[in-house]
FIMIVO-207495 format. One record per residue (C-alpha): residue number from 1; y, x, z. Coordinates in steps of 0.001 Angstrom, whole numbers, plus 524288, in hexadecimal, padded with zeros to 5 digits. Layout:
residues N
[pt NUM, [Y, X, Z]],
...
This chain:
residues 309
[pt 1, [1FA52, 382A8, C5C6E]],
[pt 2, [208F0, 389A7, C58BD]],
[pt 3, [20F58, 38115, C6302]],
[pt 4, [20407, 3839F, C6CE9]],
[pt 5, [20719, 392F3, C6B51]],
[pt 6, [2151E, 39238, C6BC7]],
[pt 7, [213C1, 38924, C7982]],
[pt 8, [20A3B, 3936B, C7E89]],
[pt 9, [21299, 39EDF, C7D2C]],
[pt 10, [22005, 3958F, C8084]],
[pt 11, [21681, 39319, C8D58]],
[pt 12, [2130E, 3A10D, C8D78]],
[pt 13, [21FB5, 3A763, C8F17]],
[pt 14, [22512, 39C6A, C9A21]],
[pt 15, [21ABF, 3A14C, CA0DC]],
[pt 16, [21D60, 3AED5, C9F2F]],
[pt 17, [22B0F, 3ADA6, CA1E6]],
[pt 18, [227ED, 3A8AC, CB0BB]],
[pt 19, [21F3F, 3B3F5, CB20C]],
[pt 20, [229EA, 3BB24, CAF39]],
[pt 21, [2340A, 3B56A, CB54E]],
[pt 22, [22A9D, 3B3F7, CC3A4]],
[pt 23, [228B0, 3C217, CC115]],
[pt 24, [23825, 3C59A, CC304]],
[pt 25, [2396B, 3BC9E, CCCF9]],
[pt 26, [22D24, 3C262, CD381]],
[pt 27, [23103, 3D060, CD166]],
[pt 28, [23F46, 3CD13, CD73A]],
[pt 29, [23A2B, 3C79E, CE34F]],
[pt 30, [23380, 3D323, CE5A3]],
[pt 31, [23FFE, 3DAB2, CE84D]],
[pt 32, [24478, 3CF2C, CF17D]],
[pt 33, [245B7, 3D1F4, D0048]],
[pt 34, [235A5, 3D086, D059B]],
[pt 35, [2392A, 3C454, D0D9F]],
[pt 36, [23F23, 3BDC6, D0180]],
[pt 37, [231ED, 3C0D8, CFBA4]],
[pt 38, [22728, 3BB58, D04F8]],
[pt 39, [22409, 3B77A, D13BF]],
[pt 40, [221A5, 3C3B5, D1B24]],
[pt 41, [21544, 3C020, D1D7D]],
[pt 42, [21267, 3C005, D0E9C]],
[pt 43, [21B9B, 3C90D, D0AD6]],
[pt 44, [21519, 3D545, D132A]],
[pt 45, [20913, 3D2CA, D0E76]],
[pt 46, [1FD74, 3DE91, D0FFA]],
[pt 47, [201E9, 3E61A, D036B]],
[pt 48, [21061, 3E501, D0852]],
[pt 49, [20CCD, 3E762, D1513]],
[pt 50, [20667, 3F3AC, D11A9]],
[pt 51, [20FB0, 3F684, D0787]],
[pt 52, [21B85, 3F3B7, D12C9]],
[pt 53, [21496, 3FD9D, D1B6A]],
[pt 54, [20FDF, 4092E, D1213]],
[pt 55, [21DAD, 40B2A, D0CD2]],
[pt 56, [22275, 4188F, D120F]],
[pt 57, [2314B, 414EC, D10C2]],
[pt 58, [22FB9, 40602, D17EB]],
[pt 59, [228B7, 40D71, D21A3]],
[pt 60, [23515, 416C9, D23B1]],
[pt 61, [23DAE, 40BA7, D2341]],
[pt 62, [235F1, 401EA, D2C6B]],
[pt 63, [2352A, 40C08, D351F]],
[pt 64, [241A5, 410B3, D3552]],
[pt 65, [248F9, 40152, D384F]],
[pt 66, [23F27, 4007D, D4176]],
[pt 67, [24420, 40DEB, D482C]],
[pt 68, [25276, 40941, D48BE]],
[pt 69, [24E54, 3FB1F, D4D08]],
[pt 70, [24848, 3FFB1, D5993]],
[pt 71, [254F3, 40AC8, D5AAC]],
[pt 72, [25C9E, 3FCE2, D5B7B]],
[pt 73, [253E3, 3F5C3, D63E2]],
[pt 74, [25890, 40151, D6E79]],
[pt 75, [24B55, 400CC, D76C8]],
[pt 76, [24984, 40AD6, D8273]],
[pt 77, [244F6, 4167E, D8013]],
[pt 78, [23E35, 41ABB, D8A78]],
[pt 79, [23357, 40ED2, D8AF8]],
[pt 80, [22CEC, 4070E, D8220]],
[pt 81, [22F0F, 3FAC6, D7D37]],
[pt 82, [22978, 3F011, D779D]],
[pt 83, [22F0D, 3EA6A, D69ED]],
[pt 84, [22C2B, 3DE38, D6082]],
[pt 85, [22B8B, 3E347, D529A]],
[pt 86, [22E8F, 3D5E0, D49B9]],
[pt 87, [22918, 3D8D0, D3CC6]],
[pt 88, [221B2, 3E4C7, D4068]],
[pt 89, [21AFF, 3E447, D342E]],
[pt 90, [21023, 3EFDC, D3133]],
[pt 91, [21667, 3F70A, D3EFB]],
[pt 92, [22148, 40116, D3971]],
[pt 93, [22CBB, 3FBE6, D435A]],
[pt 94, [2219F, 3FABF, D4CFB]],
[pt 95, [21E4D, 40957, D4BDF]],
[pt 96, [22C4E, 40B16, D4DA6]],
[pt 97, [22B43, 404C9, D5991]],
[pt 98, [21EFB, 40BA5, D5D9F]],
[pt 99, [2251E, 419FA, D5B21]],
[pt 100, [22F5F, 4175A, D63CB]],
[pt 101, [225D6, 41480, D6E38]],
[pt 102, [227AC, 4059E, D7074]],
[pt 103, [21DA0, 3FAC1, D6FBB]],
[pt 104, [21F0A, 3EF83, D6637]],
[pt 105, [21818, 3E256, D605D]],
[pt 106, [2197D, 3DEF9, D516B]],
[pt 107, [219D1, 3D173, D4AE8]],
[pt 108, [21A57, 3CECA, D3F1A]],
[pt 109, [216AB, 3C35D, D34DB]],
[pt 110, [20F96, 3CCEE, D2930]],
[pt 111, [2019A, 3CEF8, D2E31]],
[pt 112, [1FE9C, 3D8EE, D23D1]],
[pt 113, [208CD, 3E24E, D2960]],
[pt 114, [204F2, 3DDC4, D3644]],
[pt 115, [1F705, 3E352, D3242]],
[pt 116, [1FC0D, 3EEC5, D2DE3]],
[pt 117, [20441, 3F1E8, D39C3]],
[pt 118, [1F662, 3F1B4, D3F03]],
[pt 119, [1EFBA, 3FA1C, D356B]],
[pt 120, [1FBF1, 403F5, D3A58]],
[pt 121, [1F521, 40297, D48CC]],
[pt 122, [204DD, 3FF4E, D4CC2]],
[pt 123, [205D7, 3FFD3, D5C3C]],
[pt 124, [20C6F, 3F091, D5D03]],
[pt 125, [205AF, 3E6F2, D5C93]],
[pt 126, [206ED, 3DBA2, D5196]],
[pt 127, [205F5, 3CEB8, D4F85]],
[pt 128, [20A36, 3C503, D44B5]],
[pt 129, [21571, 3BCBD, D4457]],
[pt 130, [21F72, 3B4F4, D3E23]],
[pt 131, [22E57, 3B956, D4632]],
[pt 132, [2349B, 3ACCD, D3F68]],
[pt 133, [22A5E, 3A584, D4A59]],
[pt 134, [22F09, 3ACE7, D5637]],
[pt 135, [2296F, 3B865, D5E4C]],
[pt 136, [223DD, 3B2EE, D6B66]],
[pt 137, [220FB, 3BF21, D745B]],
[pt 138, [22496, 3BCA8, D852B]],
[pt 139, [2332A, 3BFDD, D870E]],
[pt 140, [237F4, 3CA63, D890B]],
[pt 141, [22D4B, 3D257, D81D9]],
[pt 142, [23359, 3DB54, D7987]],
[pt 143, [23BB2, 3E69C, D7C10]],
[pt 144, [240AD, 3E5FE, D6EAD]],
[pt 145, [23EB5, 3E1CA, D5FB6]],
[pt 146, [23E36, 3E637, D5205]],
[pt 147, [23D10, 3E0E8, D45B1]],
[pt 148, [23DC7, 3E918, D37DC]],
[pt 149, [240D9, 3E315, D2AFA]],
[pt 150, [23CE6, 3D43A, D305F]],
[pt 151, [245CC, 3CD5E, D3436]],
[pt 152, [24BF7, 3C865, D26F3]],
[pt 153, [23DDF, 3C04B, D24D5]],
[pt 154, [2414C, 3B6AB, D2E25]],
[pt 155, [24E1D, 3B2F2, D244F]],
[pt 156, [245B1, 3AD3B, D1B00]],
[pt 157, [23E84, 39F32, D1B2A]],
[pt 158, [230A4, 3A1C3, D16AC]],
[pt 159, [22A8B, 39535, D1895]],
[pt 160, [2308E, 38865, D17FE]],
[pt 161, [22F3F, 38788, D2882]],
[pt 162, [2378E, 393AB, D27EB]],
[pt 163, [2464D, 3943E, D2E6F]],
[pt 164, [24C00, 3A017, D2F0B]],
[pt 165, [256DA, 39DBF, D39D1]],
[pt 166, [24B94, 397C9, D40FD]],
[pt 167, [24253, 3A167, D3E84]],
[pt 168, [24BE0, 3ABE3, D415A]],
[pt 169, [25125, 3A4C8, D4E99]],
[pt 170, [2430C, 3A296, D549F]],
[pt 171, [23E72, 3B133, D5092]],
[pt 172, [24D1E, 3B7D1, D59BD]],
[pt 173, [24A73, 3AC98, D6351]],
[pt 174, [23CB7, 3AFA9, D66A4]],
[pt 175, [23F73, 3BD98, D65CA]],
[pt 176, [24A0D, 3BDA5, D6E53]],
[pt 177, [241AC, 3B74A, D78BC]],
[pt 178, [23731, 3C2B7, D771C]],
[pt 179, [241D0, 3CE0D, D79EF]],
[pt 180, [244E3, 3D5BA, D86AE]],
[pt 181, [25343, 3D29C, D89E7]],
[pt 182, [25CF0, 3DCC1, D8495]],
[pt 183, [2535A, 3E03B, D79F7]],
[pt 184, [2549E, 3E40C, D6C42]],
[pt 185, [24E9F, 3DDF6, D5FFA]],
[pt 186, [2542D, 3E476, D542B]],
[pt 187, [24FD3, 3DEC8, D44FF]],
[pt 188, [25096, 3E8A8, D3A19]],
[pt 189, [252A9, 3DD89, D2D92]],
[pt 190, [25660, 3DB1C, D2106]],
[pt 191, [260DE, 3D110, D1EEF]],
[pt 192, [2622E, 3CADA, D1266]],
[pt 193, [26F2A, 3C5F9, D14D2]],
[pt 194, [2799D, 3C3A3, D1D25]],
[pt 195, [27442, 3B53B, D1E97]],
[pt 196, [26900, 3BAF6, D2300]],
[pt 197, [26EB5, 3C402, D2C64]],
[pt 198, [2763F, 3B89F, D3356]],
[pt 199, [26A13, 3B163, D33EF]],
[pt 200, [26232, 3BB4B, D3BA5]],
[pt 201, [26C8C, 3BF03, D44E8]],
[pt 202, [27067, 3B0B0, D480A]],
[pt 203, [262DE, 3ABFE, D4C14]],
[pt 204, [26027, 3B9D9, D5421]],
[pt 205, [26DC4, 3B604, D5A15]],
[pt 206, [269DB, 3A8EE, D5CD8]],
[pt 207, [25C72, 3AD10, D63A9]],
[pt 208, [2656D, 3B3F2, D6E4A]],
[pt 209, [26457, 3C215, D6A15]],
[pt 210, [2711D, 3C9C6, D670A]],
[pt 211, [273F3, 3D425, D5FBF]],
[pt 212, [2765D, 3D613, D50D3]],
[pt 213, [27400, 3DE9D, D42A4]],
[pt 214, [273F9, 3ED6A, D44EB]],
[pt 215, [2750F, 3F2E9, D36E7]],
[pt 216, [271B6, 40164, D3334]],
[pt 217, [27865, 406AE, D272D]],
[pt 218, [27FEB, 3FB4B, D2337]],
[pt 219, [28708, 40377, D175F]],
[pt 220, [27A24, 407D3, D12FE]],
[pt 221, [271F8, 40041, D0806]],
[pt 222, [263FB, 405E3, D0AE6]],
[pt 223, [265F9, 40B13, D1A1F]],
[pt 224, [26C0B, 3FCDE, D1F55]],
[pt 225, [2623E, 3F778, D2A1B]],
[pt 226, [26599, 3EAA8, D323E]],
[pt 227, [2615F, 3E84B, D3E86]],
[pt 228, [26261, 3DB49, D464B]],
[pt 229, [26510, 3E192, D556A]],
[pt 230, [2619C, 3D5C2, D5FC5]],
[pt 231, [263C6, 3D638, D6CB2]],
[pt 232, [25CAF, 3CCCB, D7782]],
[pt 233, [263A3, 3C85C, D82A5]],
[pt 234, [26F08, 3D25C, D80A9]],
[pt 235, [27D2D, 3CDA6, D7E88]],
[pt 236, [285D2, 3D48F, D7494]],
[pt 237, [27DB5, 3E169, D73F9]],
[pt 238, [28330, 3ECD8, D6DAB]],
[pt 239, [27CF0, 3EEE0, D6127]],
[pt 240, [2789F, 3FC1F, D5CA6]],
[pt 241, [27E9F, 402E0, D50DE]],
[pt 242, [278AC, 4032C, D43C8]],
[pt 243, [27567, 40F71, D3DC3]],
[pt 244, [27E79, 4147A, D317D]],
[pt 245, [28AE0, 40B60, D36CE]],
[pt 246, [29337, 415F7, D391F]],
[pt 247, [29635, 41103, D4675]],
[pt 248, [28C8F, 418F2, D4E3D]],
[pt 249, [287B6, 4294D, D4E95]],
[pt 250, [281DC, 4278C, D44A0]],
[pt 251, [28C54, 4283B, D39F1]],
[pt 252, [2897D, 4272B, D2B24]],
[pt 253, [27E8E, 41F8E, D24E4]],
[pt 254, [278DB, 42A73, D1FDD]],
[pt 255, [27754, 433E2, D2B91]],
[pt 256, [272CA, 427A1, D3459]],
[pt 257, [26829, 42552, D298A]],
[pt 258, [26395, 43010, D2697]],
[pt 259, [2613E, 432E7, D3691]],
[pt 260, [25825, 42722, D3797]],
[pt 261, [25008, 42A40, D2C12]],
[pt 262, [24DAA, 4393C, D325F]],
[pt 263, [24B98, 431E1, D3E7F]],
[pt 264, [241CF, 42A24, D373C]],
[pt 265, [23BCE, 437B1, D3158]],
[pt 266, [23A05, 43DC7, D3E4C]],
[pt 267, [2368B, 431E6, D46FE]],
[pt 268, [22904, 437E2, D4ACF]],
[pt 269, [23110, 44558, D4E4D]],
[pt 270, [23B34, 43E72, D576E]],
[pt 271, [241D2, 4491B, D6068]],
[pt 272, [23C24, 44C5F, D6D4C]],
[pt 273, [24114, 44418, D79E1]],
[pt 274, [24A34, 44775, D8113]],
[pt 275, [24F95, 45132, D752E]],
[pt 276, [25C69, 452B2, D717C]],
[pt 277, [25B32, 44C11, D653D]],
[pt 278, [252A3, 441A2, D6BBE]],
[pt 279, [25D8F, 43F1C, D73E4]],
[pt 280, [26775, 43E66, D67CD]],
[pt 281, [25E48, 43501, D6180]],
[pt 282, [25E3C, 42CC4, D6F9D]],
[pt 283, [26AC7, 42C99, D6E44]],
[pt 284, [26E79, 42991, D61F0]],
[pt 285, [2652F, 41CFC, D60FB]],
[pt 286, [26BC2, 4178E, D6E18]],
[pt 287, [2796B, 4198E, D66DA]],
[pt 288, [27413, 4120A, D5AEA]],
[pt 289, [26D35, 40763, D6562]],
[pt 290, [27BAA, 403DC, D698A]],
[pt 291, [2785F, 40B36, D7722]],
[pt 292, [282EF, 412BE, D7DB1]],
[pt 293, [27CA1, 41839, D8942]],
[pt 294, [27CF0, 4261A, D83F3]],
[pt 295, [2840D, 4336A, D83DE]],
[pt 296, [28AAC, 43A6A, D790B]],
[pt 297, [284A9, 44505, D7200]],
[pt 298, [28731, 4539E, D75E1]],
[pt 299, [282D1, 45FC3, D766E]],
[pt 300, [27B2C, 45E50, D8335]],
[pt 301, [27354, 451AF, D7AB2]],
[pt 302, [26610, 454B2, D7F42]],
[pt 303, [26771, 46005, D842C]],
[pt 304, [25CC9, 463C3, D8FF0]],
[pt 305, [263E1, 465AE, D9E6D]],
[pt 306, [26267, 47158, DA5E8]],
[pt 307, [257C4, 47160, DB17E]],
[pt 308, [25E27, 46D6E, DBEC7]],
[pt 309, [25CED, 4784C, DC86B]],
């Protein structure tokens, strides 16, 4: 009966040390990157859907990448256009889109955020799908893409079928086909590494797009964004200037920051057309597009002409 005891508790405690150590282990993965985690499709589950899309400060920042994405994609202004969102998830980028009065379809693999985009009666329109499969639209259909925070998924090997140079090649190839010639698609993503990096560009390369990694704040920790600039059917386009680099108007990191979170404050209270500081703003996005079909600043900026006699 002694013996039976001591085995129970000697049993006992083995046990409890494996809870304990699956607990760490558990508790440690949950500070991993999300795709280390789970498929997409599992990982944005309903309660992290909702949870994704009730969070005041991912809202800021969603919308925000998504702001500066479509400043890269440098579509005309004066019409609108019509623009693949990969990875639209519950419809922030989308409502980007929307605000700056183009039209835009949404894919994306999670159908709880999918269902929540429509719960948020977003204006695109939605449907469910894997990118590592391809996206099969008529050529020629889109006027541009985006893509926030997605791109990095399609660097891991869910499933044993799974190959992410293969998964990555077919998704650029297929989109390329989709794009209007001398359109933009431009990927806000998280790289894990440089492997990573190398990966992603050489398989967009070898799809036929050019182009290449615009980086915003590189000497800041929190403020550095990455953005994957393709071109289709363009040979050795100019690429535009990341913000905070020093090598455009915009200066320091700080100043350039702390304009595009005001801009972010006040984006319902843009300034009037036509305006003189509507006009600097015109401006000053063209310079950071890489355009250089523009005047200097001066003191006649916006300022209204006399009425011909």
């Amino acid at each position: 009966m002694l013996n039976f005891i001591r085995l129970f508790r000697l049993i006992s405690g083995i046990n409890l040390h494996r809870l304990h150590t699956n607990f760490i282990h558990t508790t440690m993965a949950s500070c991993r990157r999300p795709e280390h985690q789970a498929p997409p499709e599992v990982f944005y589950d309903d309660t992290e859907a909702r949870k994704y899309t009730s969070n005041s400060r991912m809202i800021e920042i969603q919308m925000t990448m998504a702001d500066r994405a479509i400043e890269l994609l440098a579509l005309p202004e004066d019409k609108p256009c019509f623009v693949l969102d990969v990875g639209c998830g519950s419809g922030l980028s989308g409502e980007a889109l929307t605000e700056h009065g183009h039209f835009w379809i949404g894919m994306d693999i999670s159908k709880p955020m999918l269902g929540i985009a429509e719960e948020r009666e977003v204006e695109g329109d939605l449907f469910v799908g894997d990118m590592g499969e391809g996206v099969f639209f008529r050529p020629g259909t889109f006027d541009g893409v985006i893509s926030i925070s997605a791109l990095q998924w399609l660097c891991n090997a869910d499933k044993k079928t799974h190959n992410p140079p293969k998964r990555l090649y077919r998704f650029f190839s297929t989109l390329y086909g989709t794009m209007r010639r001398g359109s933009r698609a431009v990927f806000q993503f998280y790289p894990e590494n440089s492997h990573q990096l190398e990966l992603i560009t050489s398989q967009a390369m070898r799809a036929g797009f050019s182009g290449g990694v615009v980086v915003d704040f590189p000497n800041s920790t929190r403020a550095k964004k990455m953005f994957l600039c393709l071109f289709a059917g363009l040979l050795n386009p100019q690429l535009p200037t990341g913000l905070g680099t020093g090598q455009g108007p915009q200066g320091s990191d700080q100043v350039a920051y702390s304009g595009q979170r005001q801009r972010f404050r006040n984006l319902k209270g843009k300034p009037l057309k036509k305006s003189r500081d509507w006009i600097k703003e015109k401006k000053e996005r063209r310079r950071r597009q890489g355009k250089g079909d523009f005047k200097a600043d001066s003191k006649y900026s916006g300022r209204k002409r006399s009425k011909k006699f």
